[in-house]
C-alpha positions in Angstrom: -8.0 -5.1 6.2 -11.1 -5.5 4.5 -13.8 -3.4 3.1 -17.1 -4.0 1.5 -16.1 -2.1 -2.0 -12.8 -4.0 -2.5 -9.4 -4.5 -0.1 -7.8 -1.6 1.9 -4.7 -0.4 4.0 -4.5 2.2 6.6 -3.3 5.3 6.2 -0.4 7.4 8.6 -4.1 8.8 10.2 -5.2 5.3 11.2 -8.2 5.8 8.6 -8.5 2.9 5.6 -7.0 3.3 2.2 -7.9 1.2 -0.8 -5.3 -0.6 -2.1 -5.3 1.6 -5.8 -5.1 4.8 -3.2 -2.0 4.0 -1.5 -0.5 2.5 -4.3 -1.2 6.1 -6.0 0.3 7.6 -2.8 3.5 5.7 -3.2 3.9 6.7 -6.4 3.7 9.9 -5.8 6.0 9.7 -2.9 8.8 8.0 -5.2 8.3 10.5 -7.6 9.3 13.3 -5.4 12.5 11.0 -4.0 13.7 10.8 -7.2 13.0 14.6 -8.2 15.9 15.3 -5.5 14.4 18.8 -4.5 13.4 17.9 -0.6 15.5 17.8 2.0 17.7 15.2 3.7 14.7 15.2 6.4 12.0 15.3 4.5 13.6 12.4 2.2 13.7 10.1 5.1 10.0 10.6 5.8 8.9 10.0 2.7 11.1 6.7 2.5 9.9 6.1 5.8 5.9 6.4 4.7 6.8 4.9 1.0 8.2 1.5 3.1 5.2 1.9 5.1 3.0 1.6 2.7 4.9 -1.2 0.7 4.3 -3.3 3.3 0.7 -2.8 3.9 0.1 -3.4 0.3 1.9 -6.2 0.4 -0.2 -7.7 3.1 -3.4 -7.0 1.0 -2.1 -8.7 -2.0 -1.0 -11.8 -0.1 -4.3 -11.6 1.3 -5.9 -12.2 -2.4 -3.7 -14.1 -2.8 -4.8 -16.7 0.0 -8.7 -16.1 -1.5 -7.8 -16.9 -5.1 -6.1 -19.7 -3.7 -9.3 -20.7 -1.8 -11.7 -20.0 -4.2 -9.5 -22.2 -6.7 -9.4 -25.0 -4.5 -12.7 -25.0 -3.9 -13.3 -25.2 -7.5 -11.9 -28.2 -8.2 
């Protein structure tokens, strides 16, 4: 997804983070992984939402990626 201020992924509420956001998030969910103070439970939810989130940044990056490509090619 895209927004006017920059590139964004959604969120577990279906509302739009920007990518530095849910990069933050996924951060702060591997932090608390490695920490080893939650649960088995809560663990798997947060590797759930941290692989979630992987992927939707991934998507927005290969998404610049395709525009640098264009803009690069267009360029020349």
């Amino acid at each position: 997804m895209c927004e006017k201020s920059g590139m964004s992924v959604g969120d577990s509420s279906g509302s739009a983070l920007d990518f530095e956001s849910a990069l933050a998030q996924l951060q702060g969910i591997v932090q608390k992984l490695e920490s080893g103070d939650l649960s088995l439970e809560d663990s798997l939810k947060g590797f759930e939402e941290g692989v979630r989130l992987t992927r939707q940044c991934q998507e927005v990056l290969q998404h610049a990626e395709q525009r640098v490509q264009i803009l690069t090619q267009n360029g020349n």
